[in-house]
Backbone as CSV, one residue per row, in Angstrom:
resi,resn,N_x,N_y,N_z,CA_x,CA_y,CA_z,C_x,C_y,C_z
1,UNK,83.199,133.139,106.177,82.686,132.365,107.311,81.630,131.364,106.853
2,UNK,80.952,131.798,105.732,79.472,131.069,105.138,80.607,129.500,104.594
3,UNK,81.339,130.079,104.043,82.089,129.059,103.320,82.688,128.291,103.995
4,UNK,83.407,128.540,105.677,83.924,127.032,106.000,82.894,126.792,106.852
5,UNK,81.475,127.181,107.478,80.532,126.721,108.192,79.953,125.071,107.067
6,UNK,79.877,125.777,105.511,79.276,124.911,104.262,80.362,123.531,104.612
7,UNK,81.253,124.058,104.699,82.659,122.769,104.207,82.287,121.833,105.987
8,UNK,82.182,122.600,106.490,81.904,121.794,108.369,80.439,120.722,107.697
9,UNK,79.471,121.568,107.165,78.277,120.751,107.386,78.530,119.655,105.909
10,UNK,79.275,119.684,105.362,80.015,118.670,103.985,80.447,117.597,105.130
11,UNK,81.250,118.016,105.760,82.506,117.042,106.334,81.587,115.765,107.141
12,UNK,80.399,117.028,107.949,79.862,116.379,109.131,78.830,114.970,108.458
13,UNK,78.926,115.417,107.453,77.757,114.117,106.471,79.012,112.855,106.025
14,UNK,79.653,112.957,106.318,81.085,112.140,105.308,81.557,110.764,106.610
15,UNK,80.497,110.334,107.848,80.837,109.059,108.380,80.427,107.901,108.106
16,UNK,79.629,108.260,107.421,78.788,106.769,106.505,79.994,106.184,105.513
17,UNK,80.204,107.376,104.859,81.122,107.152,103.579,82.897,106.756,104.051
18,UNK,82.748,107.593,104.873,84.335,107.361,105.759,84.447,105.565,106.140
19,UNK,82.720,105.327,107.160,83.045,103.918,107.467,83.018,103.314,106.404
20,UNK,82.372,103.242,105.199,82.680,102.455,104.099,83.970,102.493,103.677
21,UNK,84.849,103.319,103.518,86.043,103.364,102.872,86.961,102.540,104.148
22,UNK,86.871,102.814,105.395,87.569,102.264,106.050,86.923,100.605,106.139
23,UNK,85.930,100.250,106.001,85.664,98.543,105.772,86.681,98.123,104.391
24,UNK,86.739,98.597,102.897,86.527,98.281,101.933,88.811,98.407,102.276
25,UNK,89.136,99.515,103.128,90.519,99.460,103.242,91.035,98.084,104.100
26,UNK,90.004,97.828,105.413,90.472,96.518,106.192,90.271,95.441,105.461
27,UNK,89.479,95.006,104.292,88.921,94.171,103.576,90.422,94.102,102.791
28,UNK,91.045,94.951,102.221,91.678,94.550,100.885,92.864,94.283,102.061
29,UNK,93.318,94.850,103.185,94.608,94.442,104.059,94.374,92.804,104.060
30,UNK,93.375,92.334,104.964,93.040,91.018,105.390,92.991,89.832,104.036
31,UNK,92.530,90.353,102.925,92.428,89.501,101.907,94.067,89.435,101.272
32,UNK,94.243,90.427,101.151,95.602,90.638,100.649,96.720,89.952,101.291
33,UNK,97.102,90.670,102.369,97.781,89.936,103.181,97.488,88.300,103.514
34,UNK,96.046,87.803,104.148,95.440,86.334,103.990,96.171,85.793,102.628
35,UNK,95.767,86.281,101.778,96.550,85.012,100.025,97.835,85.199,100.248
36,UNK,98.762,86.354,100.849,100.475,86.104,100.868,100.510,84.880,101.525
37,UNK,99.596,84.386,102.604,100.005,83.714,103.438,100.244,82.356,103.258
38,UNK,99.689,81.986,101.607,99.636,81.009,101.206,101.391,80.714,100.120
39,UNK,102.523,81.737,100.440,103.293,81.964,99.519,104.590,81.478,100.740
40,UNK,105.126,80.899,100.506,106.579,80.287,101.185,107.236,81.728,101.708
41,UNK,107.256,82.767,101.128,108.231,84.220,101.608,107.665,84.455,102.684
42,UNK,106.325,84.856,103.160,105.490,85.412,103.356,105.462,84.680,104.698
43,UNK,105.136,83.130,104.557,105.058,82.227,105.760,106.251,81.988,106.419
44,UNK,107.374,82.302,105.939,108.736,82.486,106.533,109.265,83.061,107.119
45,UNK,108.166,84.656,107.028,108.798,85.649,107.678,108.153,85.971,108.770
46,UNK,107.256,85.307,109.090,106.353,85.275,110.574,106.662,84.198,111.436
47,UNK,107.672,83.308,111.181,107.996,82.758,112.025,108.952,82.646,112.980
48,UNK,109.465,84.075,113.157,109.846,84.682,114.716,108.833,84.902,115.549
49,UNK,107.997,85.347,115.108,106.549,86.257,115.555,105.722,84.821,116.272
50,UNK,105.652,83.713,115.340,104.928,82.701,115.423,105.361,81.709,116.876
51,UNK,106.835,81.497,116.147,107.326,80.340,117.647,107.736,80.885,118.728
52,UNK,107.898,82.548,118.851,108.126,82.907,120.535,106.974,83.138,121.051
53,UNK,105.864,82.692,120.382,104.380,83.413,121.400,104.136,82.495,121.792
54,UNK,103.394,82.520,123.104,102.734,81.476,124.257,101.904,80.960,123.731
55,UNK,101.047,81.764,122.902,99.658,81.082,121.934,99.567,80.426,120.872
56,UNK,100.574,80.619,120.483,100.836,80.105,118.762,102.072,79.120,118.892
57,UNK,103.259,79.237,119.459,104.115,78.540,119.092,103.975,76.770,119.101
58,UNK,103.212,76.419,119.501,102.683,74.927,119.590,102.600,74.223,118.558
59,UNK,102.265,75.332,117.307,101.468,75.268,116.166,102.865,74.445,115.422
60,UNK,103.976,74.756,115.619,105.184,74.508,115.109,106.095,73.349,115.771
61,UNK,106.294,72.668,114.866,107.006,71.162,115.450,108.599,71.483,115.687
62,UNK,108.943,72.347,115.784,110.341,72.554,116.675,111.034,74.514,116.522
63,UNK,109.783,75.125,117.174,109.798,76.257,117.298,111.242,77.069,118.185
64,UNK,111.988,75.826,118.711,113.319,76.799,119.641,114.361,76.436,118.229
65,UNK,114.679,76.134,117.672,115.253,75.997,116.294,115.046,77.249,115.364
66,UNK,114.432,77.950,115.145,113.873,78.965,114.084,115.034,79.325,113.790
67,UNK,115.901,80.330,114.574,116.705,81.099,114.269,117.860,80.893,113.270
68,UNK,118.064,79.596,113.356,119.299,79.172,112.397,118.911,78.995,111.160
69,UNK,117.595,78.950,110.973,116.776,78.239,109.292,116.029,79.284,108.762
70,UNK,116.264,81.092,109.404,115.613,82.056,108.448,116.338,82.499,107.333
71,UNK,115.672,82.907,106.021,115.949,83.220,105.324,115.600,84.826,105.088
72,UNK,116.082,85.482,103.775,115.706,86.339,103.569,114.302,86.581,102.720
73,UNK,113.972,87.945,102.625,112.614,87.492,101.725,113.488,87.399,99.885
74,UNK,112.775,86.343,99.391,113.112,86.400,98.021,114.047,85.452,97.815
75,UNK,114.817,85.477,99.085,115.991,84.248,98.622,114.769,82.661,99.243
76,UNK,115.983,81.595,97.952,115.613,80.349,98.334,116.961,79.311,98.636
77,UNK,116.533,79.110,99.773,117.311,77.948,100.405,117.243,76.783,100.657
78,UNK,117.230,75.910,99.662,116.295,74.554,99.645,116.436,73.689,100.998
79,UNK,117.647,73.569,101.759,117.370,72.888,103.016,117.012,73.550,103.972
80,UNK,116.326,74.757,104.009,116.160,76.075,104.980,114.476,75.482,104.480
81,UNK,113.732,75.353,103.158,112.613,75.138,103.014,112.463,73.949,103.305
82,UNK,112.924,73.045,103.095,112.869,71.859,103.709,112.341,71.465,105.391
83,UNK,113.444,72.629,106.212,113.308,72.212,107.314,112.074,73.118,107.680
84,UNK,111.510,74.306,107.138,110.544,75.331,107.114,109.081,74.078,107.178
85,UNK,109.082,73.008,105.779,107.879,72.523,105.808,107.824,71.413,106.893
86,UNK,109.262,71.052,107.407,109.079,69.894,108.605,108.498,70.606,109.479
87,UNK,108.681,71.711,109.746,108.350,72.644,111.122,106.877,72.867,111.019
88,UNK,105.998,72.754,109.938,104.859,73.123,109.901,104.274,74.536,109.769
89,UNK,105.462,75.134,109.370,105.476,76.507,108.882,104.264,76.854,108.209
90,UNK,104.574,76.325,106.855,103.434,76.273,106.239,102.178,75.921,105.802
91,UNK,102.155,75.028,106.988,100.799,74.659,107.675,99.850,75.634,108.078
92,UNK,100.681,75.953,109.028,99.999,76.909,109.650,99.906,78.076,109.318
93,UNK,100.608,78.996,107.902,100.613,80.112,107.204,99.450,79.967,106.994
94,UNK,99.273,78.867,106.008,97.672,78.553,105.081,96.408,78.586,106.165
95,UNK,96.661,78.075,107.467,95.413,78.295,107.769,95.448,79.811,108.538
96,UNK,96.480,80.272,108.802,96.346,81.900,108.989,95.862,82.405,108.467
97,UNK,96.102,82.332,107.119,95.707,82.533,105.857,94.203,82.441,105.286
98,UNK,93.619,81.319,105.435,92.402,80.772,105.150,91.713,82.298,105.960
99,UNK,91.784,82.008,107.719,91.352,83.246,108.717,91.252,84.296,108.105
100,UNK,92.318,85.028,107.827,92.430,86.123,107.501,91.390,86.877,106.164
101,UNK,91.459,86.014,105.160,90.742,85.789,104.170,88.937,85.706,104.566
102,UNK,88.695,84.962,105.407,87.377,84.673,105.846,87.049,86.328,106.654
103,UNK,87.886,86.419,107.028,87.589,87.887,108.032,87.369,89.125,106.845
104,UNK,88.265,89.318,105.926,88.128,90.102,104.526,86.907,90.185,104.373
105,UNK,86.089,88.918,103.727,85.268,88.548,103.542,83.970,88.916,104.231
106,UNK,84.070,88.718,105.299,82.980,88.723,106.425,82.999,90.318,106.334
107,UNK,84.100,91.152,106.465,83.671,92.719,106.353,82.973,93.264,105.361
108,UNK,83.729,92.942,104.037,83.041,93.226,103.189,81.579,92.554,102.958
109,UNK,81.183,92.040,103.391,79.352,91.279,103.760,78.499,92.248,103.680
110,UNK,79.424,93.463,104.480,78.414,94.359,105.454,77.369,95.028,103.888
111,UNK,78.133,95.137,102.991,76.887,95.410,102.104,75.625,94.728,101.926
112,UNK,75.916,93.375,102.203,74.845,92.834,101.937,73.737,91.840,103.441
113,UNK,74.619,92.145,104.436,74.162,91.569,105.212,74.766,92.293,106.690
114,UNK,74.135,93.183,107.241,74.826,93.908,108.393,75.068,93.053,109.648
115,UNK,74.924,92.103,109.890,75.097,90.916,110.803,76.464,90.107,110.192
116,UNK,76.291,89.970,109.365,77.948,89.446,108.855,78.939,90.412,109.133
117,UNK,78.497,91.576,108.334,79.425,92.857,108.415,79.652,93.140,109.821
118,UNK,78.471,92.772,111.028,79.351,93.473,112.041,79.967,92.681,112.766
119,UNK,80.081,90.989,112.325,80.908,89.539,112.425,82.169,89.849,112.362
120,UNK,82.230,90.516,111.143,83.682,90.642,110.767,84.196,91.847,111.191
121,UNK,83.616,93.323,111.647,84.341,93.944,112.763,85.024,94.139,113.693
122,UNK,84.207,93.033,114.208,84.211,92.171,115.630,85.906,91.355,115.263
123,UNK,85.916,90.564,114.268,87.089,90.014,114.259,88.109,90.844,113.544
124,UNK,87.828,91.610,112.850,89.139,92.516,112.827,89.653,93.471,113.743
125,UNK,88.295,93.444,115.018,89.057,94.179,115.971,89.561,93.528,117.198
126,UNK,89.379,92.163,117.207,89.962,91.541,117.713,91.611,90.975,117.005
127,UNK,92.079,90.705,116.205,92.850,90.037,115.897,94.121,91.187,116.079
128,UNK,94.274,92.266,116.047,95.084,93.047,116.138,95.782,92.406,117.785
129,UNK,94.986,92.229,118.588,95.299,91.843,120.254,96.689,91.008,120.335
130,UNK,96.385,89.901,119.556,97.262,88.873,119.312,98.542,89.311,118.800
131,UNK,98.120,89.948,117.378,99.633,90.636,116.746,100.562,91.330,117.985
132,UNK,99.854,92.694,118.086,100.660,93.067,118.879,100.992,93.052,120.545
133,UNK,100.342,91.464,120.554,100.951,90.729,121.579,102.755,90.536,121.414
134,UNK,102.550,90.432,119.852,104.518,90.078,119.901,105.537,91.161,120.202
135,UNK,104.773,92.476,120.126,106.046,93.290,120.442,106.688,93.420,121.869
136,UNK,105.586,92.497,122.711,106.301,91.571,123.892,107.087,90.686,123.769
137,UNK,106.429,89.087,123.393,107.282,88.261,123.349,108.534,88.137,121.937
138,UNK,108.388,89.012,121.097,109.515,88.537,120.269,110.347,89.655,119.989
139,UNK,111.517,89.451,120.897,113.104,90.215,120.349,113.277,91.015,119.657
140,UNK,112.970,90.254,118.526,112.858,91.050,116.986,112.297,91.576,116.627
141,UNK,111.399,92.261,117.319,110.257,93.328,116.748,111.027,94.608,117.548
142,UNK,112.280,94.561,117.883,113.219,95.641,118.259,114.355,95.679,117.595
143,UNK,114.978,96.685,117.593,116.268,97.194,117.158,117.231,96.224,118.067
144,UNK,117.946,95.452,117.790,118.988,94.865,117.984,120.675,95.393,118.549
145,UNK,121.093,95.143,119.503,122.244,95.687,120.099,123.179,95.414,119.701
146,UNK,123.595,96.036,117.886,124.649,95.506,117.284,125.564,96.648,117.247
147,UNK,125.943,97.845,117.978,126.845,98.654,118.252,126.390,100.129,118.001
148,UNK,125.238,100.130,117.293,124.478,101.470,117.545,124.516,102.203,118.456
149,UNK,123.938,103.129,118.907,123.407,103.650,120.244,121.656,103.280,120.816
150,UNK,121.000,103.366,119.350,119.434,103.197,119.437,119.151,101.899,119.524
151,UNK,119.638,101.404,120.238,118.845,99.842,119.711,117.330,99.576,121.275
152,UNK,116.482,98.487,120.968,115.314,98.058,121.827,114.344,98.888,122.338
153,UNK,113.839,99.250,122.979,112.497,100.082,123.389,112.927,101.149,123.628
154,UNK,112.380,102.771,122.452,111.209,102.683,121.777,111.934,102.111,120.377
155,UNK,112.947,101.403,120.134,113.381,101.789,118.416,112.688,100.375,117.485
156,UNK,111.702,100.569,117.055,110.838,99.407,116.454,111.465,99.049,115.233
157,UNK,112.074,97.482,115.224,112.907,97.039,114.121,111.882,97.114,112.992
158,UNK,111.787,96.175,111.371,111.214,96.256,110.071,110.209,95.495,111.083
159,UNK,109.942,94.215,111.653,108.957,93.453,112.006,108.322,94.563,112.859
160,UNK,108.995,95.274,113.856,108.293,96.391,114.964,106.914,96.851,114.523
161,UNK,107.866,97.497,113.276,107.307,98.680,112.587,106.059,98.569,111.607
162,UNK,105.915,96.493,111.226,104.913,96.169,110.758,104.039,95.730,111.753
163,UNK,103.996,96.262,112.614,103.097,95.333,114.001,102.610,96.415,114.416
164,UNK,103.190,97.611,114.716,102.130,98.729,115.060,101.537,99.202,114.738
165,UNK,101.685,98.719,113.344,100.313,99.189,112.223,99.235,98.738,112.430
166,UNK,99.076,97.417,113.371,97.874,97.122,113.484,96.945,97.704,114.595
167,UNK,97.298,98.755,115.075,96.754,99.916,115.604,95.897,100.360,115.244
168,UNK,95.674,100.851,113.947,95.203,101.300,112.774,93.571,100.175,112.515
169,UNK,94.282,99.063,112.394,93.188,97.854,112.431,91.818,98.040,113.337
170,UNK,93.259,98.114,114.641,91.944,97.790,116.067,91.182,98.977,115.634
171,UNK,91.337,100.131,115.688,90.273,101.230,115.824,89.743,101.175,114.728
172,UNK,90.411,100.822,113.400,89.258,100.693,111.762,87.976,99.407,112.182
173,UNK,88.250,98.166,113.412,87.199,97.472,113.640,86.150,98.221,114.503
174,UNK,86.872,99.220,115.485,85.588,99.639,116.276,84.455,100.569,115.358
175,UNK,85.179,101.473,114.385,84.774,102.158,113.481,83.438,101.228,112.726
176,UNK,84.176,100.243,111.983,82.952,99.437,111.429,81.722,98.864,111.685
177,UNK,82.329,98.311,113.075,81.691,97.473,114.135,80.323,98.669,114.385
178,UNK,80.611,99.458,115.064,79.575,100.559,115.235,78.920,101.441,114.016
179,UNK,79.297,101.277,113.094,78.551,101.534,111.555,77.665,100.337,111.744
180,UNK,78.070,99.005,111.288,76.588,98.098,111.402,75.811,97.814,112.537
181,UNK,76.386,98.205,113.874,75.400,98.029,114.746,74.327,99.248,114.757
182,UNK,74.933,100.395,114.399,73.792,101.500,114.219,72.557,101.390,113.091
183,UNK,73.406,100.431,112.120,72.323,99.980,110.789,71.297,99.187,111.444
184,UNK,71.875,98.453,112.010,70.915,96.953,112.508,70.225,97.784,113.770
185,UNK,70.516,98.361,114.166,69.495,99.522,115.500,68.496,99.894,114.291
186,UNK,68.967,100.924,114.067,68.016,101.502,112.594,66.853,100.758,111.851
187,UNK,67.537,99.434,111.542,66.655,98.471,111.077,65.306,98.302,111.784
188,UNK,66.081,97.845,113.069,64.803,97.021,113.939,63.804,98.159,114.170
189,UNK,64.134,99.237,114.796,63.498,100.929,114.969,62.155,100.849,113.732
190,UNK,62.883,100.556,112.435,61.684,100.707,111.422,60.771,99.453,110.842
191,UNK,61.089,98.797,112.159,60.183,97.668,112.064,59.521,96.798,113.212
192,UNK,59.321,97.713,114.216,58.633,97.833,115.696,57.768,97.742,114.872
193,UNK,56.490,96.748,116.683,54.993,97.017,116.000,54.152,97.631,115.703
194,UNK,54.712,99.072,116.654,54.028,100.413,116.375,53.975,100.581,115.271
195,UNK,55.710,100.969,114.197,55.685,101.192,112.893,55.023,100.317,112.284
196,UNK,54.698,99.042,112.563,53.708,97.877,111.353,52.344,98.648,111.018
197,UNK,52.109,99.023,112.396,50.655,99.201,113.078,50.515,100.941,111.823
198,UNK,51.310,101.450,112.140,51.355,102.681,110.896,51.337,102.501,109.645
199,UNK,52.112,101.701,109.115,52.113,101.227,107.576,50.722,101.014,107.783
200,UNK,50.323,100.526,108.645,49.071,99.387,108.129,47.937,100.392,107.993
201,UNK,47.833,101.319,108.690,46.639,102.349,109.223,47.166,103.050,107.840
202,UNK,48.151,103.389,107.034,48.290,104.643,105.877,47.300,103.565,105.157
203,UNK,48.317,102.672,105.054,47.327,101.679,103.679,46.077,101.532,103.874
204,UNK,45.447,101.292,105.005,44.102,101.084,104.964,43.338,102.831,104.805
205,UNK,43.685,103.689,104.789,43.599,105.234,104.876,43.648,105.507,103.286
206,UNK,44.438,104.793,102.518,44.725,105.252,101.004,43.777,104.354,99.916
C-alpha cells in the first residue's frame, strides 16, 4: 500500500513536466508539419480540405476545378503541377506554412518568455477549430460510396482520420495555455508590493 500511495505522490508531481512534454510535442507537430507545407506533395494534398471551406476557399483561383487535377502523394504530373501553381495552391501552402511554423515557435518561447508561450497556446488551441471544420464541409474526409457497406458517417476516410487528430491539439493548447498562465499568476504573486515591501524589510534587517 506504502508503495502505490509513493508512485500516486511521484505521478501527482509529473504536470509541470507532462505540460512541458506536451508543448515541446505541439511544437515539433506545427514546425514539422509548417516546413511540409512548403513541399508541392504536401500542398497538394490539402487542397480538398482547402477549396470546399467557406473560409479558405477564396484563397484559390479556381477552387470548383480541384477534383480533376489531384494527384497522388509522390507522383508527379507536370500539367496537374502546372495547373496546381495557377490555382495558387502553393501560395497559399507557404503561407499556411509560414503560420504554422510561427505558432511552433511561439510555443516553444514558453521557456523563455511565458507571454509568448501562452501566445502560442492560445493559437494552437485555436487552429484545430478550423481543421476540423472540414469534416463538415469536405466529402472526403469520409469513406466514399464505392460498393462497400461502411462508407460516410462514422467511417473517417485517410484525410478523416488525419483531422481528428487535431483533437489531441485543441486540448494539448488548453493544457499549455494554463501552464503559462499559472506561471505568469505565480510571477506577478512574487512581485506584489507587499512582497517588495518584505524583500526590502529582510535586507534592511540583515
Amino acid at each position: 500500500m506504502n508503495l502505490y500511495t509513493d508512485f500516486l505522490r511521484v505521478m501527482s508531481r509529473g504536470d509541470t513536466l507532462g505540460a512541458n512534454l506536451v508543448r515541446i510535442a505541439l511544437a515539433i507537430v506545427f514546425l514539422w508539419i509548417g516546413a511540409l507545407k512548403f513541399v508541392p506533395y504536401e500542398a497538394d494534398s490539402i487542397t480538398p480540405l482547402v477549396a470546399q471551406s467557406p473560409v479558405m476557399s477564396f484563397f484559390y483561383e479556381h477552387p470548383k476545378e480541384y477534383a480533376q487535377h489531384m494527384t497522388k502523394e509522390g507522383q508527379l504530373v507536370p500539367e496537374q503541377r502546372k495547373w496546381q501553381q495557377a490555382n495558387n495552391t502553393y501560395g497559399f501552402s507557404r503561407g499556411l506554412g509560414t503560420l504554422e511554423i510561427v505558432i511552433g515557435l511561439l510555443v516553444l518561447s514558453n521557456f523563455a518568455s511565458r507571454k509568448l508561450g501562452l501566445l502560442g497556446g492560445l493559437l494552437s488551441f485555436l487552429t484545430p477549430f478550423v481543421t476540423l471544420s472540414f469534416l463538415i464541409t469536405t466529402p472526403e474526409t469520409w469513406v466514399p460510396a464505392l460498393g462497400d457497406a461502411q462508407y460516410g458517417f462514422p467511417f473517417l476516410s485517410e484525410h478523416g482520420r488525419l483531422i481528428i487528430k487535431d483533437t489531441v491539439i485543441l486540448a494539448g493548447g488548453i493544457v499549455i495555455m494554463a501552464d503559462s498562465a499559472k506561471r505568469l499568476l505565480l510571477e506577478r504573486e512574487l512581485v506584489t508590493p507587499s512582497a517588495v515591501r518584505l524583500m526590502h524589510a529582510k535586507r534592511s534587517m540583515s
